[in-house]
PQR file with spaces between the fields and no chain letter, atoms N, CA, C, O and H, PARSE charges and radii, in Angstrom:
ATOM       1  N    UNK     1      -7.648   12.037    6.776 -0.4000 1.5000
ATOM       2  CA   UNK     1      -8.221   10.989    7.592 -0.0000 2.0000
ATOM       3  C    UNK     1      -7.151   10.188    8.326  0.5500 1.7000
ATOM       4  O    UNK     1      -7.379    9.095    8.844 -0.5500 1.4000
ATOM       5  N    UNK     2      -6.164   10.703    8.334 -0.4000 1.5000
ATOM       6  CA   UNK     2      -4.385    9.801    8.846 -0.0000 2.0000
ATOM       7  C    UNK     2      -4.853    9.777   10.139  0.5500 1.7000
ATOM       8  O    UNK     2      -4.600    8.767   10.794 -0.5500 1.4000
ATOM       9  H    UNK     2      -5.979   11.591    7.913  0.4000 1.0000
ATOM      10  N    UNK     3      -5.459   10.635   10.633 -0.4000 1.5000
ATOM      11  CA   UNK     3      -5.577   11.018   11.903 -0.0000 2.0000
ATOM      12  C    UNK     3      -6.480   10.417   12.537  0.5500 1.7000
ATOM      13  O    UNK     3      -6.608   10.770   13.709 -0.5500 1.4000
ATOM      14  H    UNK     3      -5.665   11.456   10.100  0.4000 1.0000
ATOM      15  N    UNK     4      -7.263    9.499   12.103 -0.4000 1.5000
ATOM      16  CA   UNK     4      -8.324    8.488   13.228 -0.0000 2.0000
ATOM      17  C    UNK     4      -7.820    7.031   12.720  0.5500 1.7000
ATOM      18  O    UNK     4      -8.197    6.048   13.358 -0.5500 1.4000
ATOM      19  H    UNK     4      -7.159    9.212   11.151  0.4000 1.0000
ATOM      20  N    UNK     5      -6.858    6.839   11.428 -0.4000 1.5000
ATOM      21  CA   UNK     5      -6.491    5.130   11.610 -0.0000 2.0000
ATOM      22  C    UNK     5      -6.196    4.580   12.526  0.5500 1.7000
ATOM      23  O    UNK     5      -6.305    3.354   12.540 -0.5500 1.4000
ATOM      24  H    UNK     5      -6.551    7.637   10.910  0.4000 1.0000
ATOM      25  N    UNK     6      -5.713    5.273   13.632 -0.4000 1.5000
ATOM      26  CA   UNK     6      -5.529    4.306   14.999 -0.0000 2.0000
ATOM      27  C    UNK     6      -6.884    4.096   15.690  0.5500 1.7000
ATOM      28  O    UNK     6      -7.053    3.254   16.572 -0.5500 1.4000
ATOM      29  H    UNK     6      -5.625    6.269   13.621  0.4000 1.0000
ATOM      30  N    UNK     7      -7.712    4.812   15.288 -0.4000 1.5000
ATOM      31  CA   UNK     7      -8.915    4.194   16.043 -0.0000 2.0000
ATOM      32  C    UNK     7      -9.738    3.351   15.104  0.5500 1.7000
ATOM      33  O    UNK     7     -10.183    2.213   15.253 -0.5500 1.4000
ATOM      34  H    UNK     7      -7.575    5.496   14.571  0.4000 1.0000
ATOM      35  N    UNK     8      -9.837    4.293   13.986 -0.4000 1.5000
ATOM      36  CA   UNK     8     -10.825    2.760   12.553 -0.0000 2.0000
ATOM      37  C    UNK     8      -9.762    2.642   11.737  0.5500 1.7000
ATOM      38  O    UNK     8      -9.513    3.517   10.908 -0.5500 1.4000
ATOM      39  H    UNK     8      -9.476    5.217   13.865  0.4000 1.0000
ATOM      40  N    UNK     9      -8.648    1.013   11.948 -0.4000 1.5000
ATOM      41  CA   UNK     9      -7.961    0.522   11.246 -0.0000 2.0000
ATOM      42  C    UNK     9      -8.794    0.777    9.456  0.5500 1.7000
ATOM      43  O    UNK     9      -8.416    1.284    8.400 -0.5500 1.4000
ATOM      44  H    UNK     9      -8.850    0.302   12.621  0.4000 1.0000
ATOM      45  N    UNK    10      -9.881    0.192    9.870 -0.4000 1.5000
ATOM      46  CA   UNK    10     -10.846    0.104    8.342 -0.0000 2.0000
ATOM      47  C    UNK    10     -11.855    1.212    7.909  0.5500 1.7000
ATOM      48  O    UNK    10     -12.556    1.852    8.693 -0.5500 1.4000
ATOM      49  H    UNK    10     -10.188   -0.220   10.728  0.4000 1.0000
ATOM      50  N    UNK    11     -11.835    1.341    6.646 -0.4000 1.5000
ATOM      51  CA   UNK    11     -12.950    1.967    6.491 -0.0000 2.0000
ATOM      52  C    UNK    11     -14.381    1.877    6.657  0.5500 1.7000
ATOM      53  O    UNK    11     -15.250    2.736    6.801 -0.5500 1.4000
ATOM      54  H    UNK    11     -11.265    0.821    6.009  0.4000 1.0000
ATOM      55  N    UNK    12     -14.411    0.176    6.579 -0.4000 1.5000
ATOM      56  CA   UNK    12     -15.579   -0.724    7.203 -0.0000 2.0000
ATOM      57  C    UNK    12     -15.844   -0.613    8.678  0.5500 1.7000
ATOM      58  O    UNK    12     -17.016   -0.690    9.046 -0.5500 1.4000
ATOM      59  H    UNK    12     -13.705   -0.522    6.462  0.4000 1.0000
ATOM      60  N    UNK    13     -14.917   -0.445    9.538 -0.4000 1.5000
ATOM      61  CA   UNK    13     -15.084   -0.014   10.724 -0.0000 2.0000
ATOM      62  C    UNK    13     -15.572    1.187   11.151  0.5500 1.7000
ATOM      63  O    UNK    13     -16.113    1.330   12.247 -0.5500 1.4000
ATOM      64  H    UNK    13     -13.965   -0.383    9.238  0.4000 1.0000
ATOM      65  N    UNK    14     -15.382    2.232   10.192 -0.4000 1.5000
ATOM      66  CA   UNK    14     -15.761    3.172   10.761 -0.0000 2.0000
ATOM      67  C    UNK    14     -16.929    3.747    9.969  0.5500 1.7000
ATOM      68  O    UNK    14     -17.478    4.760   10.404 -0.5500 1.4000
ATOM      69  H    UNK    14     -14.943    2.116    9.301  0.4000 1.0000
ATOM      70  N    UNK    15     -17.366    3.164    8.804 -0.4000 1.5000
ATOM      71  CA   UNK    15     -18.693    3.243    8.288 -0.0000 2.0000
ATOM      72  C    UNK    15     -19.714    2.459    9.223  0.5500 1.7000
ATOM      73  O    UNK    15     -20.836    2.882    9.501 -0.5500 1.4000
ATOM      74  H    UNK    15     -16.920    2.342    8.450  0.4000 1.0000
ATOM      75  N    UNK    16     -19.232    1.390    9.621 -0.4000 1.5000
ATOM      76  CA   UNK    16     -20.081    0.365   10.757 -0.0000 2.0000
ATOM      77  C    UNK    16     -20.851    1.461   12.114  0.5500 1.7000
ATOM      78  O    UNK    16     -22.009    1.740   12.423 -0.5500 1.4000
ATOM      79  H    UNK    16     -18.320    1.047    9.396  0.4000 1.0000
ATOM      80  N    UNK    17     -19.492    1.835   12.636 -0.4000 1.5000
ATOM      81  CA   UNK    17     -19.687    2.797   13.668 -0.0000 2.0000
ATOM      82  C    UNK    17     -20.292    3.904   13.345  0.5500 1.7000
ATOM      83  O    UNK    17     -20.764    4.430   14.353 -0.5500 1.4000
ATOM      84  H    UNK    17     -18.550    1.609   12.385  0.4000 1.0000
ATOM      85  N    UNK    18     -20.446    4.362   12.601 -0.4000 1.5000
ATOM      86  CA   UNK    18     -21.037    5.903   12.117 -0.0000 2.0000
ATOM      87  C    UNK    18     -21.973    5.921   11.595  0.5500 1.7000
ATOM      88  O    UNK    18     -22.457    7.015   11.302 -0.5500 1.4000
ATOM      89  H    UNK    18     -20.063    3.934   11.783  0.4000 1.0000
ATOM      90  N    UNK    19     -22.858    4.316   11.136 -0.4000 1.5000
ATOM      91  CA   UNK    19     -23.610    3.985   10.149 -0.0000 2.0000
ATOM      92  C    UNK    19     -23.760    4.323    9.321  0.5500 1.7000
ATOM      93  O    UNK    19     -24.967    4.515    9.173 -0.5500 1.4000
ATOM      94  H    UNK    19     -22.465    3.428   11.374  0.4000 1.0000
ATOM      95  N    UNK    20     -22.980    4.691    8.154 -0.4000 1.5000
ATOM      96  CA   UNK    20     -23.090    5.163    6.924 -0.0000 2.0000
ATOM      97  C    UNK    20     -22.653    3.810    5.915  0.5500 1.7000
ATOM      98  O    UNK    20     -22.167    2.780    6.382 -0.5500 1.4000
ATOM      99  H    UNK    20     -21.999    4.536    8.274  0.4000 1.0000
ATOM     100  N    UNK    21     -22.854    3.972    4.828 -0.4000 1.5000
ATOM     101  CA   UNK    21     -22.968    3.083    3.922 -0.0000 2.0000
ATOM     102  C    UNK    21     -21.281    3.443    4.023  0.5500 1.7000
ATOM     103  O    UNK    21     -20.578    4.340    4.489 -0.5500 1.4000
ATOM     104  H    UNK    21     -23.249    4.809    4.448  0.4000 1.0000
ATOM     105  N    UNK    22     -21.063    1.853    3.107 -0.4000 1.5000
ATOM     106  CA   UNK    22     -19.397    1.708    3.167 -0.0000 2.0000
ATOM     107  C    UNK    22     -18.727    2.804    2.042  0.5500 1.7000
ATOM     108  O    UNK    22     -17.678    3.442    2.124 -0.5500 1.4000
ATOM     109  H    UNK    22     -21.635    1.125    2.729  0.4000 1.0000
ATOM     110  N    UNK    23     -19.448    2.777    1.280 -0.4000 1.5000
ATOM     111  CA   UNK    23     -19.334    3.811    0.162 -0.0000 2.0000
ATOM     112  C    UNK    23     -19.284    5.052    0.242  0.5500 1.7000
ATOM     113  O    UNK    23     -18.722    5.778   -0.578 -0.5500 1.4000
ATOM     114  H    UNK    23     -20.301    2.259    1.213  0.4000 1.0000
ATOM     115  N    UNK    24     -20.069    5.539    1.586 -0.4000 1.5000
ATOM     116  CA   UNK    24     -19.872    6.722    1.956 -0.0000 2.0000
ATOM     117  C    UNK    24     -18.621    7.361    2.533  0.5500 1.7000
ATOM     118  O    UNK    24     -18.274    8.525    2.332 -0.5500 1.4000
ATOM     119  H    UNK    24     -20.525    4.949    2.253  0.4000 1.0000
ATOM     120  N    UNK    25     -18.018    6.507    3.238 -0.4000 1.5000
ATOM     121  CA   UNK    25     -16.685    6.396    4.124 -0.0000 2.0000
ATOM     122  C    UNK    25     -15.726    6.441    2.582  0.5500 1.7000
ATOM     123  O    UNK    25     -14.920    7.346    2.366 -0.5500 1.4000
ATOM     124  H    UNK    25     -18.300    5.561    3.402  0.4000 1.0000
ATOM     125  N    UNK    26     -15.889    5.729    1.966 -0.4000 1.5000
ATOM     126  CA   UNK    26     -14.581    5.382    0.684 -0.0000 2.0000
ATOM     127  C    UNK    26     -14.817    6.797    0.336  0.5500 1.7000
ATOM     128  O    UNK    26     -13.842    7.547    0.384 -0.5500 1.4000
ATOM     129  H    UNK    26     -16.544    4.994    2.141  0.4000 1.0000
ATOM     130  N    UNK    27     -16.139    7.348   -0.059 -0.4000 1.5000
ATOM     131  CA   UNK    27     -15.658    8.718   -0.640 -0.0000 2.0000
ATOM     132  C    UNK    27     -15.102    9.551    0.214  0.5500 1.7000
ATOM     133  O    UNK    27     -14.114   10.093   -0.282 -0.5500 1.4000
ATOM     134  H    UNK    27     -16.931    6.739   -0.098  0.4000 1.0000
ATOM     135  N    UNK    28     -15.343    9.893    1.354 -0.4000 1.5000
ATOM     136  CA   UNK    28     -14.867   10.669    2.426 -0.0000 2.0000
ATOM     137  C    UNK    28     -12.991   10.434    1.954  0.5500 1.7000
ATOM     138  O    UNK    28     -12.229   11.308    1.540 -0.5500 1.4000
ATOM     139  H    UNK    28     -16.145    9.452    1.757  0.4000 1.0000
ATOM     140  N    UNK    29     -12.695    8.996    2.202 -0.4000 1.5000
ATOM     141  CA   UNK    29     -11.115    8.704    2.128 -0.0000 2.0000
ATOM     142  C    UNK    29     -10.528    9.261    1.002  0.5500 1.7000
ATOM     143  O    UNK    29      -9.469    9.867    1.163 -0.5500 1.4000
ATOM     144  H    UNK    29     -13.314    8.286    2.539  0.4000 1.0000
ATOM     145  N    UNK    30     -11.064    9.163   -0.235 -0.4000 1.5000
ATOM     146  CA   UNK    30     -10.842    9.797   -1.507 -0.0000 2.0000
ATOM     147  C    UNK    30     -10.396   11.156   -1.426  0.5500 1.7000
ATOM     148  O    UNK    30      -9.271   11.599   -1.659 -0.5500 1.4000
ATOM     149  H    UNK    30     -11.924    8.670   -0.366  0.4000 1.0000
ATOM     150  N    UNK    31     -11.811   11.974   -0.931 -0.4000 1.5000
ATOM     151  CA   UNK    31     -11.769   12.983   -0.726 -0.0000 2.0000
ATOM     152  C    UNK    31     -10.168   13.883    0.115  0.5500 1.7000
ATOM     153  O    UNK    31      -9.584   14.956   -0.034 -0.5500 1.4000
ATOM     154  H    UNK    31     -12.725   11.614   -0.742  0.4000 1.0000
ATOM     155  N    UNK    32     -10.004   12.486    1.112 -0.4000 1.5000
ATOM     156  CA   UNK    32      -9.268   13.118    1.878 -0.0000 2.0000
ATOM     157  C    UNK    32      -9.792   13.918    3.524  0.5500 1.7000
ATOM     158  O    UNK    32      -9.013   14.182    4.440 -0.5500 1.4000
ATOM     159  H    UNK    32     -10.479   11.615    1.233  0.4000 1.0000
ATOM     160  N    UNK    33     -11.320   14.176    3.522 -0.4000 1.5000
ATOM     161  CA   UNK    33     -11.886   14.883    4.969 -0.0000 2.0000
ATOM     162  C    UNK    33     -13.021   14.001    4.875  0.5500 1.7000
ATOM     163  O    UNK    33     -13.342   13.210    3.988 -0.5500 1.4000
ATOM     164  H    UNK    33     -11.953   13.961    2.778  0.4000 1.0000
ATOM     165  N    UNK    34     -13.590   14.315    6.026 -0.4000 1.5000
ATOM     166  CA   UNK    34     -15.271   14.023    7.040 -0.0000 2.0000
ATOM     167  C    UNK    34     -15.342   15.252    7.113  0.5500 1.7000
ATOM     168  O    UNK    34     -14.475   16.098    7.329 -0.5500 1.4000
ATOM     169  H    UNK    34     -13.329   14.957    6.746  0.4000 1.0000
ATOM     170  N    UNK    35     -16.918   15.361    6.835 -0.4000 1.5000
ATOM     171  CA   UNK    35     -17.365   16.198    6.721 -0.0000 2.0000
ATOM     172  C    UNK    35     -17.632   16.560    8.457  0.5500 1.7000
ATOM     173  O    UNK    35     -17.764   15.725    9.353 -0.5500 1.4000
ATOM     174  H    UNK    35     -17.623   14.674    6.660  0.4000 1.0000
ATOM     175  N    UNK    36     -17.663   18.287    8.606 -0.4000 1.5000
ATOM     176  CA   UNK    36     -17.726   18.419   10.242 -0.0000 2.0000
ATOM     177  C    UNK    36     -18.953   18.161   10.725  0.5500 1.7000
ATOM     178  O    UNK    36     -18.966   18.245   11.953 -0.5500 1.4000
ATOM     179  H    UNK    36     -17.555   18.965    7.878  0.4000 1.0000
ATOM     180  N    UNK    37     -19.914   17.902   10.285 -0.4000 1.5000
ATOM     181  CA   UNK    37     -21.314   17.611   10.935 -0.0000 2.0000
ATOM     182  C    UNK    37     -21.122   15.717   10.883  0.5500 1.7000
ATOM     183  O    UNK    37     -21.825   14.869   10.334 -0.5500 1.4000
ATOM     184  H    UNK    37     -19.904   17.834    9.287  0.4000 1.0000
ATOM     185  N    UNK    38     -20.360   15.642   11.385 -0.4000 1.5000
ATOM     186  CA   UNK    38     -19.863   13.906   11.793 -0.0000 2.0000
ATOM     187  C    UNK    38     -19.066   14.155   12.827  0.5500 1.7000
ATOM     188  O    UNK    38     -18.907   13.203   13.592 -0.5500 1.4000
ATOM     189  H    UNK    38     -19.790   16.332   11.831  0.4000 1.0000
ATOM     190  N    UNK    39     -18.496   15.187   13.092 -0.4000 1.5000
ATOM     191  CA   UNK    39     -17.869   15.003   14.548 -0.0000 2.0000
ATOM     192  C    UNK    39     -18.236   14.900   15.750  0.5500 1.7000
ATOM     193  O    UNK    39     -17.465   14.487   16.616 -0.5500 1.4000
ATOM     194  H    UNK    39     -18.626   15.960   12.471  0.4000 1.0000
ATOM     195  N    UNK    40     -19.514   15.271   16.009 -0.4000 1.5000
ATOM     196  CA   UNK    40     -19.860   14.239   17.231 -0.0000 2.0000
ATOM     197  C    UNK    40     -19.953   13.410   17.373  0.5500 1.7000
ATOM     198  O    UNK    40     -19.646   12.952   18.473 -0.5500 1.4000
ATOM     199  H    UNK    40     -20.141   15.607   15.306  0.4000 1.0000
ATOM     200  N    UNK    41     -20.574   12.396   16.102 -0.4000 1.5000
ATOM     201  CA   UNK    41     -20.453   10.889   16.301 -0.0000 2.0000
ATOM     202  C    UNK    41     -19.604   10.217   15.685  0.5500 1.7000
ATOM     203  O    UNK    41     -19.900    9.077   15.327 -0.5500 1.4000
ATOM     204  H    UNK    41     -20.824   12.768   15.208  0.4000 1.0000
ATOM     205  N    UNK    42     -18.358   10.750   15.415 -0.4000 1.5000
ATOM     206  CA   UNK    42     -16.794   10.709   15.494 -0.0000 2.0000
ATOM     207  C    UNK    42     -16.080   10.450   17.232  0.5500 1.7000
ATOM     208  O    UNK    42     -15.282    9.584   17.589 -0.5500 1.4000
ATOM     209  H    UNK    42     -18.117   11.676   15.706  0.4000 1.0000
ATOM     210  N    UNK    43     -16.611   11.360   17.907 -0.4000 1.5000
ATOM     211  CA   UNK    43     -15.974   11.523   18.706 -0.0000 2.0000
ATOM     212  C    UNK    43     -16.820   10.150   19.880  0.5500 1.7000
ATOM     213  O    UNK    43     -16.163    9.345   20.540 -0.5500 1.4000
ATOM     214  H    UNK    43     -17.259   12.064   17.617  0.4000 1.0000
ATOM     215  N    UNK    44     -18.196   10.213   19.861 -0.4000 1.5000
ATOM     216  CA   UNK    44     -18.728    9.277   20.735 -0.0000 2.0000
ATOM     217  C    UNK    44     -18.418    7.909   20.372  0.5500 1.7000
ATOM     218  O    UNK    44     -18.331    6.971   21.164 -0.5500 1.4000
ATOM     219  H    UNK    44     -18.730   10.867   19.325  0.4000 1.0000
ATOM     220  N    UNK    45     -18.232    7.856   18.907 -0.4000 1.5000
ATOM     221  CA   UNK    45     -17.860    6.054   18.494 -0.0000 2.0000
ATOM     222  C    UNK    45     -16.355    5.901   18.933  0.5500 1.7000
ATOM     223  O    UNK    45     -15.915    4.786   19.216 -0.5500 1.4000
ATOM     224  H    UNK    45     -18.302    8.618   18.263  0.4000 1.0000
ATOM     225  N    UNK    46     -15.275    7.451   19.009 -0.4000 1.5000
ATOM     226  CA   UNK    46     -14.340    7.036   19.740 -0.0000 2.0000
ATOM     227  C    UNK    46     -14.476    6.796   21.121  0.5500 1.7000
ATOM     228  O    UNK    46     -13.516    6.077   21.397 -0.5500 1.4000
ATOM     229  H    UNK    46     -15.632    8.357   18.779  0.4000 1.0000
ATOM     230  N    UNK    47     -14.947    6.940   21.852 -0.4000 1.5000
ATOM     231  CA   UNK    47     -14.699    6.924   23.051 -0.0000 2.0000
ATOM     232  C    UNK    47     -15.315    5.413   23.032  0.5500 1.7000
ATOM     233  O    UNK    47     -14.702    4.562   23.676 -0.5500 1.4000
ATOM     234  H    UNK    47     -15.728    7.523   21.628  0.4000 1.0000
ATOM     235  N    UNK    48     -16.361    5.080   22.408 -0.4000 1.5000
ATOM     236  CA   UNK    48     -16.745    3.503   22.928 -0.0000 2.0000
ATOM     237  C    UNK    48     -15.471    2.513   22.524  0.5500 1.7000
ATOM     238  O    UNK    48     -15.441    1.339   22.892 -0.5500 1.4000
ATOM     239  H    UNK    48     -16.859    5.772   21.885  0.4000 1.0000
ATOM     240  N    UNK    49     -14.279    3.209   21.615 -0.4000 1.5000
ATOM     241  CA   UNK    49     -13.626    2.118   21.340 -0.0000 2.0000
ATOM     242  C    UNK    49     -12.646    2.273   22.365  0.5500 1.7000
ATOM     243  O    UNK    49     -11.747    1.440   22.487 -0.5500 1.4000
ATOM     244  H    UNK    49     -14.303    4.163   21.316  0.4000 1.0000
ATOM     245  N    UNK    50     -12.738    3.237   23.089 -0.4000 1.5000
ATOM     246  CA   UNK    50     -11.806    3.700   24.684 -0.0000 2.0000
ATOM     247  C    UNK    50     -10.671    4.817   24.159  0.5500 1.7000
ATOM     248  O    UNK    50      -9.588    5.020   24.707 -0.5500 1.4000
ATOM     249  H    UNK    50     -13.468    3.913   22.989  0.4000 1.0000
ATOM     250  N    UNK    51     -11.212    5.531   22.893 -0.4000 1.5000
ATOM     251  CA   UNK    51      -9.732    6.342   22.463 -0.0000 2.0000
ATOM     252  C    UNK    51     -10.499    7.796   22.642  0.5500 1.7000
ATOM     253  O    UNK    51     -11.703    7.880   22.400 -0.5500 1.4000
ATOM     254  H    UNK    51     -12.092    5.367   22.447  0.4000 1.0000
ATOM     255  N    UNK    52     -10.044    8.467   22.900 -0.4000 1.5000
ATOM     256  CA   UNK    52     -10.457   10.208   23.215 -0.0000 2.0000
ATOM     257  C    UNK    52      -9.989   10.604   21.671  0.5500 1.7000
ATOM     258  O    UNK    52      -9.011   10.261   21.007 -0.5500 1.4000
ATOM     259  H    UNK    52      -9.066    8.399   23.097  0.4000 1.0000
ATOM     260  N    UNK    53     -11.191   11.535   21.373 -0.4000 1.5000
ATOM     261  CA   UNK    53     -11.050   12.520   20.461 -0.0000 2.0000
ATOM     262  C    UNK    53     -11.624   13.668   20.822  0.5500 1.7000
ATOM     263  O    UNK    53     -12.323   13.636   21.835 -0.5500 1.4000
ATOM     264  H    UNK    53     -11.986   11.814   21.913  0.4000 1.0000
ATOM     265  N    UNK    54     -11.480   14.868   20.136 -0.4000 1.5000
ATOM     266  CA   UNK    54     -11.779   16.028   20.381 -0.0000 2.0000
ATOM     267  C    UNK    54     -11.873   17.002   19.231  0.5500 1.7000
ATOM     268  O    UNK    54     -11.156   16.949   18.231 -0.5500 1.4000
ATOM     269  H    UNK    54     -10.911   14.894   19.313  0.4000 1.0000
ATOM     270  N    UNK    55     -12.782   17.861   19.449 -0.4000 1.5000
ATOM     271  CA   UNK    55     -13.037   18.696   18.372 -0.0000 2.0000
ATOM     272  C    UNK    55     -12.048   19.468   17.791  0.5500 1.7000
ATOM     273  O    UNK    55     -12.236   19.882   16.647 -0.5500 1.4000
ATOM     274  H    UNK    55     -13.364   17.903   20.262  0.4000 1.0000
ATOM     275  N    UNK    56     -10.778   19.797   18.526 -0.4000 1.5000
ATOM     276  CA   UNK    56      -9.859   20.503   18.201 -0.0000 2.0000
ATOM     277  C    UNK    56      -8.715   19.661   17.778  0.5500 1.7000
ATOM     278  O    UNK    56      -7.705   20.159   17.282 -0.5500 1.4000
ATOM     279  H    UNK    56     -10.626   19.461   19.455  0.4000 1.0000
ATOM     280  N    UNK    57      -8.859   18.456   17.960 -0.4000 1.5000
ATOM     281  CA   UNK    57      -8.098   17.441   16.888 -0.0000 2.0000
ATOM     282  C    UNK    57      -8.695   17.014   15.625  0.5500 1.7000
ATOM     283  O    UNK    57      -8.027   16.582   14.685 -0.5500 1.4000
ATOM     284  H    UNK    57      -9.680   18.052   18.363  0.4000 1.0000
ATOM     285  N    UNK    58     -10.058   17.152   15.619 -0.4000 1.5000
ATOM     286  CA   UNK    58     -10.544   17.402   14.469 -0.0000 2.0000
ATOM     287  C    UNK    58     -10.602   18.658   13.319  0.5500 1.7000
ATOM     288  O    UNK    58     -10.493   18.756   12.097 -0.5500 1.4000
ATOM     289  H    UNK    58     -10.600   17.504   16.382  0.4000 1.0000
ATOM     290  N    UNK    59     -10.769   19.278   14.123 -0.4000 1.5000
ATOM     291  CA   UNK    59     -10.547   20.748   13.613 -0.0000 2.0000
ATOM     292  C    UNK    59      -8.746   20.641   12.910  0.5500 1.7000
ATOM     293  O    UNK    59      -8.468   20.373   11.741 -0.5500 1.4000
ATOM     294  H    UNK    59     -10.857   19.197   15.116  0.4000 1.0000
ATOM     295  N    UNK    60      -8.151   20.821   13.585 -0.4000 1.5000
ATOM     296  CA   UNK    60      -6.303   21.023   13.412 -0.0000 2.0000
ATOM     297  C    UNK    60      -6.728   19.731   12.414  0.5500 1.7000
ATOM     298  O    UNK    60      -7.528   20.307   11.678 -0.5500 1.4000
ATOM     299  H    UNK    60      -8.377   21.038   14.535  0.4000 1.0000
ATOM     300  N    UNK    61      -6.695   18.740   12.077 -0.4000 1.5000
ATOM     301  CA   UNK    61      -6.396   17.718   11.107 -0.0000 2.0000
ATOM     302  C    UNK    61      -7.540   18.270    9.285  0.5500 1.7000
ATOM     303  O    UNK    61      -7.428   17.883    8.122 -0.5500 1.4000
ATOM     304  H    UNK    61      -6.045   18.272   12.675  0.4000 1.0000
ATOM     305  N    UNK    62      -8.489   19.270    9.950 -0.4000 1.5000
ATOM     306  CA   UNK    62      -9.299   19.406    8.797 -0.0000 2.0000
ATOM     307  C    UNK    62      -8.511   20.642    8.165  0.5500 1.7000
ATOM     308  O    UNK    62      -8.405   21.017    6.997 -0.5500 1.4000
ATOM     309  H    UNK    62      -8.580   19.584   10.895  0.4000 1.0000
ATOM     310  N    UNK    63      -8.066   21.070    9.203 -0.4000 1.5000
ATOM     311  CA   UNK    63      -7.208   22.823    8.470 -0.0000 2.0000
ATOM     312  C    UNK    63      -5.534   22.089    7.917  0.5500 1.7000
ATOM     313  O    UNK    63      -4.705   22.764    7.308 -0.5500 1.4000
ATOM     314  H    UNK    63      -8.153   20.765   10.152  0.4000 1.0000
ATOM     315  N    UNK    64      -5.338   20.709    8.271 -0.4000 1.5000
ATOM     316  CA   UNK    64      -4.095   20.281    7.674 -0.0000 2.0000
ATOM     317  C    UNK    64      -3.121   20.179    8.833  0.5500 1.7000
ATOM     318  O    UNK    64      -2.101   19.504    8.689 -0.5500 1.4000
ATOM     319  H    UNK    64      -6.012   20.160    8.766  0.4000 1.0000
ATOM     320  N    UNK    65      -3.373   20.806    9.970 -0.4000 1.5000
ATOM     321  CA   UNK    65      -2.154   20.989   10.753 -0.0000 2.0000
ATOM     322  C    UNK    65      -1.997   19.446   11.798  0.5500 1.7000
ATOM     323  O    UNK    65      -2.417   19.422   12.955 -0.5500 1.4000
ATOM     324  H    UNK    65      -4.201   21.354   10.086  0.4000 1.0000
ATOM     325  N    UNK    66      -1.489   18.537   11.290 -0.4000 1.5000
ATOM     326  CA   UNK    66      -1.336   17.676   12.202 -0.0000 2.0000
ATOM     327  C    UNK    66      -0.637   17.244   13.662  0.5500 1.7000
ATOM     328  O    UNK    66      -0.635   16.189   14.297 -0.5500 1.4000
ATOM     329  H    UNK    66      -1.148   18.557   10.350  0.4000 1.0000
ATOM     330  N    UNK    67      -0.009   18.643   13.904 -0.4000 1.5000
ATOM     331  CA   UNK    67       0.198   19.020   15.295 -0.0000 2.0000
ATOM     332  C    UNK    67      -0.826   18.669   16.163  0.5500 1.7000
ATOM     333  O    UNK    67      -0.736   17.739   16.963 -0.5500 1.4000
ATOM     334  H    UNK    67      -0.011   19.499   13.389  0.4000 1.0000
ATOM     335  N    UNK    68      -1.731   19.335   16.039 -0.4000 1.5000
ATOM     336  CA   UNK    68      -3.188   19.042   16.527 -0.0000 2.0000
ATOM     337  C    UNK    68      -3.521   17.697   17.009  0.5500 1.7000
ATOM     338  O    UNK    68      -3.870   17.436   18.161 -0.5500 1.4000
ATOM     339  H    UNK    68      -1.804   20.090   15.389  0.4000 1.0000
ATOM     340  N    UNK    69      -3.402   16.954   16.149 -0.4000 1.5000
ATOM     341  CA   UNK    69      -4.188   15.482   15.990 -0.0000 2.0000
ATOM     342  C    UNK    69      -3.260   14.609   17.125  0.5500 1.7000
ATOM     343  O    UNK    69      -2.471   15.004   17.984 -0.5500 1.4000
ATOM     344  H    UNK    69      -3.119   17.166   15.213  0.4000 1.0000
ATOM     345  N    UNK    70      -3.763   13.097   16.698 -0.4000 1.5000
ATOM     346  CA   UNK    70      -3.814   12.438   17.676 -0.0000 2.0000
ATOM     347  C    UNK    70      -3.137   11.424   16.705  0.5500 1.7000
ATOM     348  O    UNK    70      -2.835   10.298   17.101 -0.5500 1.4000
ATOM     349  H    UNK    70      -4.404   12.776   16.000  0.4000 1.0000
């Protein structure tokens, strides 16, 4: 998840944006991934905060390769 703190400083922020319970987000962080059926509205809550994401920065950050990412 290293890979979207520049867009949700918080985990509260980005449970807010995604509407999921805050608890849901903490396990995700635990876990370490988001699950891929969240990346579209990954990518649309980024853009309202004005930051571009993309599926293939999602992708490259879920396979580990942080080349990819952002």
């Amino acid at each position: 998840m290293e890979h979207i703190a520049h867009i949700w400083p918080t985990m509260a922020e980005l449970a807010a944006d995604l509407e999921k319970p805050y608890t849901t987000v903490a396990t995700w962080k635990q876990r370490g991934s988001i699950p891929a059926k969240y990346d579209t509205k990954m990518i649309r809550a980024a853009k309202r905060r004005g930051y571009t994401l993309t599926y293939d920065e999602l992708a490259s950050a879920r396979d580990g390769d942080e080349e990819g990412s952002t």
